[in-house]
N, C-alpha and C positions, 0 to 999 in steps of 0.2 A: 504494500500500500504506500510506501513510504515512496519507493524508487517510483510508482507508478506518479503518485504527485511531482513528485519534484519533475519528471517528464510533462506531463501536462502545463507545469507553472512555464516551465522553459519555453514551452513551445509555444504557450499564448504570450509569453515576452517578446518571442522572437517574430510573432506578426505583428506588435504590438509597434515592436523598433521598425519592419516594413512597411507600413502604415503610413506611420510618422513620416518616416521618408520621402514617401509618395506624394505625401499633402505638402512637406516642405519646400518640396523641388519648385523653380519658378514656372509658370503657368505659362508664357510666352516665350520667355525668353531664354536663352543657355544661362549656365551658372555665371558665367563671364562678365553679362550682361545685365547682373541682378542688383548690382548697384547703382544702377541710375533709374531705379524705383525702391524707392523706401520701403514702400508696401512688402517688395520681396526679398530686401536686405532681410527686413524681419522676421518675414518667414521663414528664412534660411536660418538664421541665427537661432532662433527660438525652435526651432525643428532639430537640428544639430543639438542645441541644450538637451530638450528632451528625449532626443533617439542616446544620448551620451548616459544621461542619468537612468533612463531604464535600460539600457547594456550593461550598468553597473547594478541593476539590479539584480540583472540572469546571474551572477556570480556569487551575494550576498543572499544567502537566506538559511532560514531559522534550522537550526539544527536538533528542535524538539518535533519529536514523531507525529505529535497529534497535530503540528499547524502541517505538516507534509501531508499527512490525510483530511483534514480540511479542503486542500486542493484538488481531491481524486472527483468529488461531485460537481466541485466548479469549476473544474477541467476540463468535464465531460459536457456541462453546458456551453461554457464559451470559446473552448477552443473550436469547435466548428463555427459559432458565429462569429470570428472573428477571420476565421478563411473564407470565409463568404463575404465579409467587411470586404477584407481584402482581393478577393476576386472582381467585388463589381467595383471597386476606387482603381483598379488596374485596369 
């Protein structure tokens, strides 16, 4: 149960950080070309922050058994909706 959450947790992280990236990326224009819109300076920035701080999340976590099995039910719920997220923002 333990290995099986910590699988699940990781794996909704890791669409988690996909995601992010997706929606960070500028809408228009190349990476290049994102500073001469502030809008997607921002979004670059604040997407990076975010995609940064939950990577460091996939490596930190609790090393008591019951929060790992915590995550084996909410695992099962969201990691598919989150590859669905993920499939239609792709």
């Amino acid at each position: 149960m333990r290995f099986l959450g910590l699988v699940l947790r990781t794996l909704f992280l890791i669409v988690v950080v996909a995601v992010t990236a997706r929606v960070a990326t500028p809408q228009n224009e190349s990476l290049w070309t994102a500073y001469d819109t502030p809008a997607d300076l921002f979004r670059i920035i604040l997407g990076a922050t975010v995609c940064i701080f939950v990577a460091f999340q996939i490596f930190r976590y609790s090393r008591n058994p019951a929060d790992m099995r915590n995550w084996v039910p909410i695992g099962l719920a969201v990691v598919p909706l989150a590859v669905i997220c993920a499939v239609v923002i792709w």
